[in-house]
C-alpha positions in Angstrom: 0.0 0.0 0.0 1.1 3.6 -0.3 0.6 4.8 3.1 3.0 2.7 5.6 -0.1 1.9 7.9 -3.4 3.1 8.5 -2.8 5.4 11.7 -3.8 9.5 11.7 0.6 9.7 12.2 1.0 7.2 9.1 -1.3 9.6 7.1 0.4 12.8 8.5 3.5 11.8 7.1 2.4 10.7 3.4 0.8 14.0 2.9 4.2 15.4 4.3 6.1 13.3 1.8 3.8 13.3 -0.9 3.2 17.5 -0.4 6.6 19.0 0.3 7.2 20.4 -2.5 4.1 22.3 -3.4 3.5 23.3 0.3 5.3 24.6 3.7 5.2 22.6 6.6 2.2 24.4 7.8 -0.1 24.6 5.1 -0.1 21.0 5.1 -0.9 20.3 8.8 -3.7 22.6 7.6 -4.2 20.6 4.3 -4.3 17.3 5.9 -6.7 18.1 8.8 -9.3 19.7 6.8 -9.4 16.5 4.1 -9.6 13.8 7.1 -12.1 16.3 9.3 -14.2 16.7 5.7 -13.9 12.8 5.0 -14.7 11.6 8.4 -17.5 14.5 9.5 -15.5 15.8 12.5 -15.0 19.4 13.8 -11.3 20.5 15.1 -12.0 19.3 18.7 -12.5 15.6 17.6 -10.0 15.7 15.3 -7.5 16.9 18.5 -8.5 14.5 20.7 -9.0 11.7 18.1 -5.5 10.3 17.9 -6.2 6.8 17.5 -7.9 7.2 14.7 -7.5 3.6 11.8 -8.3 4.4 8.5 -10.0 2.3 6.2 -8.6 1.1 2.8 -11.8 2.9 1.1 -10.3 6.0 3.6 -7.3 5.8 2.0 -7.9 5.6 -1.5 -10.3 8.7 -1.0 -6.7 10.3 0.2 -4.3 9.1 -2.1 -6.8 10.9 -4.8 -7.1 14.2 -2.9 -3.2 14.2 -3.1 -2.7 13.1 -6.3 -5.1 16.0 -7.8 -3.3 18.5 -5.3 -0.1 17.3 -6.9 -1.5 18.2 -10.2 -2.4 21.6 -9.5 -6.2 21.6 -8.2 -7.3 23.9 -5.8 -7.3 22.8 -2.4 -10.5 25.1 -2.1 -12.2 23.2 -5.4 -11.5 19.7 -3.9 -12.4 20.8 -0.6 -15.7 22.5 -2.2 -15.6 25.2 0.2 -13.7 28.5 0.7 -13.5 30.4 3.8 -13.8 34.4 3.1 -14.4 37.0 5.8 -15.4 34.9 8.3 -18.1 33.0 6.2 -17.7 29.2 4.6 -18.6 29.7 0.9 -20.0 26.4 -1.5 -17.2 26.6 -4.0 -16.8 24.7 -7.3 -14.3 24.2 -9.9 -16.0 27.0 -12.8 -15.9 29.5 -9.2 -12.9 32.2 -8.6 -11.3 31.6 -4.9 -11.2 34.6 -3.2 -7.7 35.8 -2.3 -6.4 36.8 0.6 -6.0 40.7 -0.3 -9.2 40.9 -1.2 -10.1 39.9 2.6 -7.8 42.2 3.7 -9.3 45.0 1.4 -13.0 44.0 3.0 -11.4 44.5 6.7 -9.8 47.9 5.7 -13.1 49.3 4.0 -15.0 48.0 7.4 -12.7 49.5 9.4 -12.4 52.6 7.5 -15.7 53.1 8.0 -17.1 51.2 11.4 -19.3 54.3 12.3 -20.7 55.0 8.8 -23.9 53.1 6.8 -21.9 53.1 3.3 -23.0 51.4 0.0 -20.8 49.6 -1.8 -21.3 48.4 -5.2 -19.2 45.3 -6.4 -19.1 45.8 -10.3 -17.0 43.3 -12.6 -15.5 41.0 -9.9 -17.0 37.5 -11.9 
């Protein structure tokens, strides 16, 4: 098999392996936790505490292909299906733009900017 066992550590470390050189250290950690919490239904706390988890062969497979397609240059946020923006989880798909991280930072500056105000904004040609 391509995974050495079928522990949450034995996963850790293929996506490590298989991800180094199209991530840091960090966004895989990040990578990995959101595929097994999608696969497995589990929030952040389960997943902390859940270290025993065993995987199943099916499991597996399911995350040999999520890796494979990250390897080929697919969108974390497409294969995920959803993108985080502002505080608010977006449905995302693969025809969808991601939002990027400027333009979050541009939404907290305009907020900001403007906390004691009622402005209108108009979003014209963004997709």
């Amino acid at each position: 098999m391509f995974v050495t066992g079928n522990t949450l550590q034995d996963l850790r470390n293929y996506f490590s392996k298989e991800l180094s050189d199209f991530f840091s250290t960090s966004e895989i950690r990040f990578i990995t936790n959101e595929v097994i919490r999608k696969r497995l239904n589990m929030d952040s706390k389960e997943l902390m505490i859940s270290s025993s988890i065993r995987f199943s062969e099916s499991d597996l497979l399911y995350f040999r292909s999520f890796v494979k397609q990250l390897q080929q240059g697919v969108p974390f946020q497409y294969l995920l299906g959803k993108v985080f923006f502002h505080s608010i989880e977006l449905s995302i798909q693969s025809g969808a733009l991601i939002p990027r991280p400027e333009t979050e930072e541009l939404v907290e500056w305009i907020i900001e900017s403007h906390r004691n105000e009622s402005p209108k904004i108009l979003d014209i040609g963004t997709g």
